[in-house]
C-alpha positions as CSV (number, residue, x, y, z in Angstrom):
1,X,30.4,-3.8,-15.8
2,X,27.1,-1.6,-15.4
3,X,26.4,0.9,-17.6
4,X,26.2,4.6,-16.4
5,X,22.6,5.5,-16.4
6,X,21.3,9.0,-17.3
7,X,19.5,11.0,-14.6
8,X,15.8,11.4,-15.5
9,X,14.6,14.9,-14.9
10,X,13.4,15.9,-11.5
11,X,9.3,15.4,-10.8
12,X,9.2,18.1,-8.1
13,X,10.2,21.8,-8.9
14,X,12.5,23.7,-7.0
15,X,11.6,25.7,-3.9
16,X,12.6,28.9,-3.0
17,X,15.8,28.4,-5.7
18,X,17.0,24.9,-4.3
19,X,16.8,21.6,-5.7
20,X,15.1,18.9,-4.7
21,X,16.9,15.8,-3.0
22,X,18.0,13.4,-5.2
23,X,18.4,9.5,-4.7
24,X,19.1,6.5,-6.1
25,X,18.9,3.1,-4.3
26,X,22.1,1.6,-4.7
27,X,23.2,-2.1,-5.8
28,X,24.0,-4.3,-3.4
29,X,22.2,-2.7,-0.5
30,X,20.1,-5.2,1.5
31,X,17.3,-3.9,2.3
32,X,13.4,-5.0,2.5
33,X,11.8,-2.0,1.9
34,X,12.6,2.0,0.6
35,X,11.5,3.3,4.1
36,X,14.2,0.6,6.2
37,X,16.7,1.9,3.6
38,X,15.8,5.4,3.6
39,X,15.6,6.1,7.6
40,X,19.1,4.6,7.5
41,X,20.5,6.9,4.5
42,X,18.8,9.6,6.4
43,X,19.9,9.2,10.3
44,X,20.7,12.5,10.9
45,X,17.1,13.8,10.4
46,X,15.0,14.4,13.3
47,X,13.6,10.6,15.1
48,X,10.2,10.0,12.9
49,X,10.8,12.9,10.4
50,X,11.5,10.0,7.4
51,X,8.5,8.3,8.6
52,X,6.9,11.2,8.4
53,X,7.7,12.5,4.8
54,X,7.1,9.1,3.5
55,X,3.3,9.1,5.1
56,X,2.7,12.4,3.9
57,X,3.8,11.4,0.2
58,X,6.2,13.7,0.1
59,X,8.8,11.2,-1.2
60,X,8.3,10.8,-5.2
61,X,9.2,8.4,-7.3
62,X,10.2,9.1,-11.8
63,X,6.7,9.7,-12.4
64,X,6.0,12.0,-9.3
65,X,4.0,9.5,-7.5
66,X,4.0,9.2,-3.4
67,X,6.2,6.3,-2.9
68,X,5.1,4.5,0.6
69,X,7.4,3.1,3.2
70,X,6.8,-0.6,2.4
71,X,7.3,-0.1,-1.3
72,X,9.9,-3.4,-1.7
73,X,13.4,-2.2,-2.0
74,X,14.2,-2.0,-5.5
75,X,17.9,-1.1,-6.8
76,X,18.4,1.5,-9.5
77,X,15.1,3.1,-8.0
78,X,15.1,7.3,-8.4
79,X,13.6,9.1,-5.4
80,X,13.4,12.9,-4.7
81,X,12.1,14.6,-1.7
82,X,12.3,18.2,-0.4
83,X,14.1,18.5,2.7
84,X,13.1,20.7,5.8
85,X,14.9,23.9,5.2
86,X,17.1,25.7,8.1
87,X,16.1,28.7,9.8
88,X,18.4,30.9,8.1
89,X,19.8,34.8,9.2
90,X,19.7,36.5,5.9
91,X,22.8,37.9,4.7
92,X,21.7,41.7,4.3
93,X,24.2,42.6,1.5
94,X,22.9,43.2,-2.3
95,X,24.2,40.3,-5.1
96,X,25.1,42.5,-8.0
97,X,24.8,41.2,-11.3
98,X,28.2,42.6,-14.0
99,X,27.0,39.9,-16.7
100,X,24.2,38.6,-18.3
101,X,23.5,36.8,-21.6
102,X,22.1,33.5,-22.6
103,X,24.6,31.8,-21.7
104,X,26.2,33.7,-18.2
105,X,25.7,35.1,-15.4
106,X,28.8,37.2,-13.7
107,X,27.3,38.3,-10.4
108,X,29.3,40.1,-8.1
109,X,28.8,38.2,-4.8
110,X,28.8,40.0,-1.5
111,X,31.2,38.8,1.6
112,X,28.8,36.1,4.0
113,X,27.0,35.1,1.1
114,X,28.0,31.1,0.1
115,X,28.0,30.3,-3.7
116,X,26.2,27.1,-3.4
117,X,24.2,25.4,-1.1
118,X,25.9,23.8,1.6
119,X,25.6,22.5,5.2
120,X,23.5,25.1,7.0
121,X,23.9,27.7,4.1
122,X,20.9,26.9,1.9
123,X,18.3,29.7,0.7
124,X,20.8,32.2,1.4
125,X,23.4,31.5,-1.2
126,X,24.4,33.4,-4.5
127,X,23.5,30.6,-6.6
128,X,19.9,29.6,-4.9
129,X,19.3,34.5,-4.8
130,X,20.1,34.1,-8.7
131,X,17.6,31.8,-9.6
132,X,14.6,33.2,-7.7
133,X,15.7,36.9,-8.7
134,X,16.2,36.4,-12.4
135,X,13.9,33.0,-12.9
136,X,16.2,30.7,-14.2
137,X,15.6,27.3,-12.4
138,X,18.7,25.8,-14.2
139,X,21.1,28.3,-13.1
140,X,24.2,26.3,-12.0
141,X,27.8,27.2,-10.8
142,X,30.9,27.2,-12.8
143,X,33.4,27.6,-9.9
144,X,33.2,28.7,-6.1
145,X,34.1,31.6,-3.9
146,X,34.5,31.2,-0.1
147,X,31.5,32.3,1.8
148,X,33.6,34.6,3.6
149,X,35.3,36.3,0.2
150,X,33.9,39.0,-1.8
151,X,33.5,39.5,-5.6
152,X,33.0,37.9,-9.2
153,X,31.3,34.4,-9.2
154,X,30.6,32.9,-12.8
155,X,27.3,31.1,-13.3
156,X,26.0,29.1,-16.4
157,X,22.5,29.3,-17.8
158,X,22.4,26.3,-19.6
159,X,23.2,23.2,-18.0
160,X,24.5,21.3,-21.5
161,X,27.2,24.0,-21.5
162,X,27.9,24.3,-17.6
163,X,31.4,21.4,-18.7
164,X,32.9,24.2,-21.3
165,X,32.8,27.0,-18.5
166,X,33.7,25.2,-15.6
167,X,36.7,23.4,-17.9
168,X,37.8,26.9,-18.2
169,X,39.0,26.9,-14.2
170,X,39.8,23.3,-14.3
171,X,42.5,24.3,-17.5
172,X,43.8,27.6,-15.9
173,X,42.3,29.3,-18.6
174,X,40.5,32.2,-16.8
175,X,43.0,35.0,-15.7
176,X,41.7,35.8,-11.4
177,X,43.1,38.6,-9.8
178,X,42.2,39.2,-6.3
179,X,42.4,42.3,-3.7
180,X,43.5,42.1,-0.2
181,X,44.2,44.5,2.6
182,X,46.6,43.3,4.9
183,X,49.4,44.3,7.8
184,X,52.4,46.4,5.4
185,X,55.9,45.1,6.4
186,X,58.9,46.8,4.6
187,X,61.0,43.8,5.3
188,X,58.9,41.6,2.8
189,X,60.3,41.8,-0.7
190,X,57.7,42.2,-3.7
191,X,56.5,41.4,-5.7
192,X,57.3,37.6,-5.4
193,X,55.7,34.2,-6.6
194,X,54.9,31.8,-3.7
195,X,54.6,28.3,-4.8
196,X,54.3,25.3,-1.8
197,X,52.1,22.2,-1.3
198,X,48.8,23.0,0.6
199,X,47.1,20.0,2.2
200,X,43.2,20.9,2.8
201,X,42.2,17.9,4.8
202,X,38.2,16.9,5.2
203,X,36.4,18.0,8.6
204,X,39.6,20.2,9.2
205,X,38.7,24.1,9.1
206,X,42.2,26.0,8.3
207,X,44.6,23.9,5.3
208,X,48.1,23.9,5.6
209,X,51.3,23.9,3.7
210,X,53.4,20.6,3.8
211,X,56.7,19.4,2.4
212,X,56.4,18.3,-1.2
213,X,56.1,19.0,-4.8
214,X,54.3,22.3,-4.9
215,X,51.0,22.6,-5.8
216,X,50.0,26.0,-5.1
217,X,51.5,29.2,-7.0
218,X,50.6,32.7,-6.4
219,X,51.8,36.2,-7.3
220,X,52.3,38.9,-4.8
221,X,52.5,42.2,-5.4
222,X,51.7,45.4,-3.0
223,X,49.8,47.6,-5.1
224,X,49.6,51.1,-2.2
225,X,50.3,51.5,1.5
226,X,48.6,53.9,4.2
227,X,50.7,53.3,7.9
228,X,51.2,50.2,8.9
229,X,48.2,48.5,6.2
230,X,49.1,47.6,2.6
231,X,46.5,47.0,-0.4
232,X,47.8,43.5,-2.2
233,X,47.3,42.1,-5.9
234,X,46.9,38.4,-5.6
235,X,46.8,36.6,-9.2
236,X,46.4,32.9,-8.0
237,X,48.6,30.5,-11.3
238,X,46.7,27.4,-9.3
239,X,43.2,26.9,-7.6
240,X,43.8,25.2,-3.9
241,X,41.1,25.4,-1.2
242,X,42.6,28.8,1.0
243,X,45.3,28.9,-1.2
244,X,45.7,33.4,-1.2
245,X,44.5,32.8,2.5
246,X,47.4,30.4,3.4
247,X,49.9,32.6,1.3
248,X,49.7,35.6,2.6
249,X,49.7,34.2,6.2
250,X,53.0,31.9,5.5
251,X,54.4,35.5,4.2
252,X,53.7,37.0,7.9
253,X,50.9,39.3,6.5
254,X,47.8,37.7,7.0
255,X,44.5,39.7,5.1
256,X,42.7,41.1,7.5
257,X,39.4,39.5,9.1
258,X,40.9,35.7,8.6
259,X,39.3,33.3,11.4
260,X,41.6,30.4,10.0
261,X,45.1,31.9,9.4
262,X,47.2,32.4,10.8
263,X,45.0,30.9,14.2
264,X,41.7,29.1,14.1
265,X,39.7,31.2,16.3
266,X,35.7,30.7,17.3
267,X,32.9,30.7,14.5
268,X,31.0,33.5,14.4
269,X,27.8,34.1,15.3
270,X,24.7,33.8,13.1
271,X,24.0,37.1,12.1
272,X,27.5,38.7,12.9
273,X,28.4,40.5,10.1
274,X,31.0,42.7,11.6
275,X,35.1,42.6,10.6
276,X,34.5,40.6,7.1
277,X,37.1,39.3,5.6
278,X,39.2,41.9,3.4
279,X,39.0,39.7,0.2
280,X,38.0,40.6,-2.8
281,X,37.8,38.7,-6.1
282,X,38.7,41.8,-8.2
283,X,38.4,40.4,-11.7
284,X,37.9,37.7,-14.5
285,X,39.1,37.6,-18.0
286,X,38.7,34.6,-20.7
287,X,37.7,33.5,-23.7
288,X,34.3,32.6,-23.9
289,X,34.4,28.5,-24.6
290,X,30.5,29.0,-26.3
291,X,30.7,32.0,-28.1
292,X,34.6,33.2,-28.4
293,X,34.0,36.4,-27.1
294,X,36.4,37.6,-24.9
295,X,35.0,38.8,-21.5
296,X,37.1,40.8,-18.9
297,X,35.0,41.8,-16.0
298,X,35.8,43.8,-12.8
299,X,33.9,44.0,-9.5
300,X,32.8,47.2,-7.8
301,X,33.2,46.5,-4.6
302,X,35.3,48.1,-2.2
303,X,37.2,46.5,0.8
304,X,36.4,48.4,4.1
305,X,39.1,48.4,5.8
306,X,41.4,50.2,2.9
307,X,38.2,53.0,3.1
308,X,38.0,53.0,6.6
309,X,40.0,51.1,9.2
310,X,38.2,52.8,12.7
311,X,34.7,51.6,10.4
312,X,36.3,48.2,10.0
313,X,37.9,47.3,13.0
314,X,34.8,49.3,15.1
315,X,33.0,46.2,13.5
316,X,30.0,48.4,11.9
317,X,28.0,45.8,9.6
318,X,28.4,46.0,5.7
């Protein structure tokens, strides 16, 4: 059996808050040279742009070095590169930081704005803002909000400790309670705990609920009512992919703004800000895993349509 290797530290800085691409030829692999191996890893990129960063030196071996095309394929061999970066709308919303000590970051994340890097959404994360705004390169994410959901997002400061914070999610030991505004219907009794089995399948937008020991549990409880909306407390007990989403759909009150539930509808545009998604992670509490101090942490947002419904549904940006 091979023994795990460590990671040797990265040759190239970051740029613009992202990481450089990391890769490690695998065992194996039959391959004559890094460039045969690398344009094949890398088919999706434009035709000649591997060819091209391998020319220009921009691929690097451990000690920084330009590694060239017809360098013999060698397994085990580190690699980094900076990819092209996509042209990308910025998300025109402030990223508010609640927290901040040496070992935190709290920030209270605005609705558009992805936690991490991902798929189109690069630059204009939380986590890649963060480190460019407070200059911490090693910044890295505890746990994840949708792109589309608003409020508290925990981030660690030092990566040796990064484990201790995000076991705190992976134990249930950090109390989440979210906000939602949604359709009010007097027939549904709350509060109430929902618990089913959501299946979140890869490549498939929307999850669903299917038969099966549940693995999904989340309180309900309407917290006010104006005409036909309600404002809703959701304390998720589990941590499945659209698992509020899902609920509050299944319970014939979908939150307001949802393109997946109860109907997949288009993606929106680039740049269309309108109608988000009403919501809100409200607040955090825990026991510090580092330090022991006990944090409990509330955003300030608001949700829009509780404040205004014409503004909302008019579709006014913000």
């Amino acid at each position: 059996m091979r023994r795990k290797t460590s990671i040797p530290p990265s040759p190239l800085p970051q740029r613009h808050g992202v990481d450089p691409v990391r890769v490690r030829l695998p065992f194996g692999a039959e391959w004559e040279t890094v460039g045969a191996y690398l344009v094949a890893r890398l088919s999706g990129a434009a035709p000649g742009a591997v060819e091209g960063m391998l020319a220009s030196g921009l691929v690097v071996g451990t000690d920084g070095e330009p590694v060239a095309a017809g360098t013999p394929y060698t397994p085990g061999l580190w690699l980094w590169f900076h990819r092209d970066l996509p042209a990308e709308v910025p998300v025109p919303f402030a990223l508010d930081v609640v927290h901040h000590d040496a070992h935190l970051v709290v920030a209270d994340k605005p609705h558009f704005l992805a936690t991490t890097p991902r798929g189109s959404h690069v630059t204009e994360t939380a986590l890649a803002r963060l480190r460019r705004e407070l200059g911490i390169p090693a910044l890295g994410a505890a746990h994840r909000l949708d792109r589309l959901t608003a409020g508290l997002v925990l981030f660690t400061v030092r990566p040796e400790e990064r484990g201790a914070y995000q076991g705190l999610f992976a134990e249930r030991r950090v109390r989440k309670e979210y906000e939602a505004i949604a359709p009010y219907d007097p027939s549904l009794a709350l509060p109430r705990t929902v618990r089913s089995r959501i299946l979140k399948e890869r490549g498939v937008p929307a999850a669903r609920e299917v038969e099966g020991e549940p693995n999904a549990e989340t309180v309900v409880e309407l917290v006010d009512r104006r005409g036909d909306l309600g404002r809703y407390r959701l304390t998720p007990l589990t941590g499945q992919t659209h698992q509020l989403r899902v609920h509050m759909s299944a319970l014939g009150v979908p939150i307001l703004g949802d393109p997946l539930y109860p109907v997949v509808t288009g993606p929106v545009p680039a740049g269309d800000f309108r109608r988000p998604l009403q919501l809100l992670a409200r607040r955090l509490a825990f026991t510090d895993p580092v330090t022991g101090a006990e944090h409990r942490l509330r955003s300030g947002r608001t949700l829009r349509a509780w404040e205004s419904y014409a503004d909302w549904a008019g579709g006014l940006d913000g």
